[in-house]
VMD Tcl script that draws the C-alpha trace (Angstrom):
set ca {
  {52.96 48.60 133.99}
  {49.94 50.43 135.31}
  {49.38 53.38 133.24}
  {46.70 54.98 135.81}
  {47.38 58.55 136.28}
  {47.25 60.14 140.10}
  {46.33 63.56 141.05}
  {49.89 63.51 142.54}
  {52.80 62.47 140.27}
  {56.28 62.84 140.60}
  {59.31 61.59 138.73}
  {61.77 58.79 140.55}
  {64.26 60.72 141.32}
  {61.60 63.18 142.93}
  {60.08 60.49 145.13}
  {63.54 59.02 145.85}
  {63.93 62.61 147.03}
  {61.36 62.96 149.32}
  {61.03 59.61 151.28}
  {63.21 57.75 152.74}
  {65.11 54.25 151.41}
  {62.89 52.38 153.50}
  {59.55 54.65 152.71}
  {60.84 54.34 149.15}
  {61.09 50.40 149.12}
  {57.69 50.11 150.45}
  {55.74 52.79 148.77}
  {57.06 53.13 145.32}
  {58.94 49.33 145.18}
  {55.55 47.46 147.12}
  {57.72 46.45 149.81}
  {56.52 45.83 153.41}
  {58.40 46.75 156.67}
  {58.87 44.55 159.43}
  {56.64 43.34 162.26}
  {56.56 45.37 164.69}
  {58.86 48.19 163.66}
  {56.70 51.15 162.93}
  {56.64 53.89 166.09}
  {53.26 54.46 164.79}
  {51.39 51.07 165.60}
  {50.57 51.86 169.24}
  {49.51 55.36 168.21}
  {46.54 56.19 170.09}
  {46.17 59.68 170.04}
  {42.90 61.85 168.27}
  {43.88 62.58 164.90}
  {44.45 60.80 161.30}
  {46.59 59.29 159.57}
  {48.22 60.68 155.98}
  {50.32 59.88 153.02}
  {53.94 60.41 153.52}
  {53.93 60.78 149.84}
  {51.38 63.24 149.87}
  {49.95 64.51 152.80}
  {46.15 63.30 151.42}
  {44.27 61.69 154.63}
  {44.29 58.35 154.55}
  {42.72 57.41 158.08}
  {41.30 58.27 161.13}
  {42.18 57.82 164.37}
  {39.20 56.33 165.81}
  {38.90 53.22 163.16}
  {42.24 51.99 164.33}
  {42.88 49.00 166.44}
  {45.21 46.21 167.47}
  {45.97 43.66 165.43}
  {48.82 41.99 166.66}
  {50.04 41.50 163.40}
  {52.78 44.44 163.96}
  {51.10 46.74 161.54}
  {49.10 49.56 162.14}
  {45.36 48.39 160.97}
  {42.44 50.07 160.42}
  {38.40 49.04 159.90}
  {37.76 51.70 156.89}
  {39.71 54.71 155.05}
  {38.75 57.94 154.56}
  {35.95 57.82 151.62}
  {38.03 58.04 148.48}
  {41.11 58.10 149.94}
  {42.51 54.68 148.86}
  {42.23 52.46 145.62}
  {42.52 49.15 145.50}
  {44.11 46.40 143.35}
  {45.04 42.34 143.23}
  {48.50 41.56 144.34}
  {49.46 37.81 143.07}
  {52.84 38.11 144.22}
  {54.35 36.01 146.37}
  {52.17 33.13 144.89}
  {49.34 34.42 146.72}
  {45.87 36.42 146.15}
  {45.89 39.26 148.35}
  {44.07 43.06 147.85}
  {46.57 45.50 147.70}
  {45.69 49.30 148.90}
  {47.54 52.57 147.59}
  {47.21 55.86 148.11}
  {44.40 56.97 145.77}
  {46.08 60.74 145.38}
  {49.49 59.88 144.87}
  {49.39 55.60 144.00}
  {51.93 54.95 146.93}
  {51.39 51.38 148.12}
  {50.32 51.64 151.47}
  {49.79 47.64 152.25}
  {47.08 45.18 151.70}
  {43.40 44.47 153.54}
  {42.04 41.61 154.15}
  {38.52 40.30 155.20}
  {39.47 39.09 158.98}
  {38.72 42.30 161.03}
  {36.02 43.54 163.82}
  {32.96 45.03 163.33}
  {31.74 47.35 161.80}
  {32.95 46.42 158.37}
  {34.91 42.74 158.98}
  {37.88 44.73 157.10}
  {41.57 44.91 158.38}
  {43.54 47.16 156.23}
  {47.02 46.50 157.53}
  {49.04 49.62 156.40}
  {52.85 50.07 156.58}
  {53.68 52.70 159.11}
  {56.29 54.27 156.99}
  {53.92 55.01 154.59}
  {51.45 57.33 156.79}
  {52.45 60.55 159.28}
  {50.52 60.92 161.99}
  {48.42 64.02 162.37}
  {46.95 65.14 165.42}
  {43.33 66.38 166.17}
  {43.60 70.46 166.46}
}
mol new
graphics top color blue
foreach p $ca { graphics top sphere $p radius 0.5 }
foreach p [lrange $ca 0 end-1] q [lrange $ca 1 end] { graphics top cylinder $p $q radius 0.2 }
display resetview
């Protein structure tokens, strides 16, 4: 078990609390929702993207594109906003990316996206709350 220690900790019952059973399977159980599902993957508007778990800014509006994977993706995070680690499940070698404030898993990137930076971090909708520009 990972014995890192977030800025943001709660107990299970406390995140089972907060999010919902899907949020919860992805973000605390490393789940993944499906294709497609998320209201947020043809957000467009000015603004970021947060942690549901909590609230730290994960994205910004501007690095996001289309995919057509049925995720929302993104070229970059917010500097220090996310942490990476290797995911082997699944029989596979895959980056995994969590929230770097509260450890929620947030999804996986991967090194097939546009320029600037090549990266597509594919992020679970559930996992992020839209906020918009003021």
């Amino acid at each position: 078990m990972d014995t890192h220690v977030f800025p943001v900790t709660r107990t299970d019952a406390e995140w089972r609390a907060l999010l919902t059973p899907e949020q919860y399977a992805v973000m605390r159980g490393h789940g993944t929702e499906g294709p497609g599902s998320c209201a947020l993957l043809h957000e467009h508007r000015a603004g970021a993207f947060a942690c549901v778990g909590c609230d730290s800014r994960l994205f910004e509006s501007t690095l996001k594109f289309e995919s057509g994977t049925g995720w929302p993706s993104f070229n970059d995070p917010v500097p220090g906003a996310v942490e990476t680690t290797q995911d082997r499940s699944y029989g596979m070698l895959r980056t995994e990316v969590h929230c770097a404030t509260c450890g929620s898993h947030l999804g996986h990137v991967f090194p097939d996206g546009p320029p600037p930076t090549g990266l597509r971090y594919c992020i679970n909708g559930v996992a992020l709350k839209f906020v918009p520009a003021a």
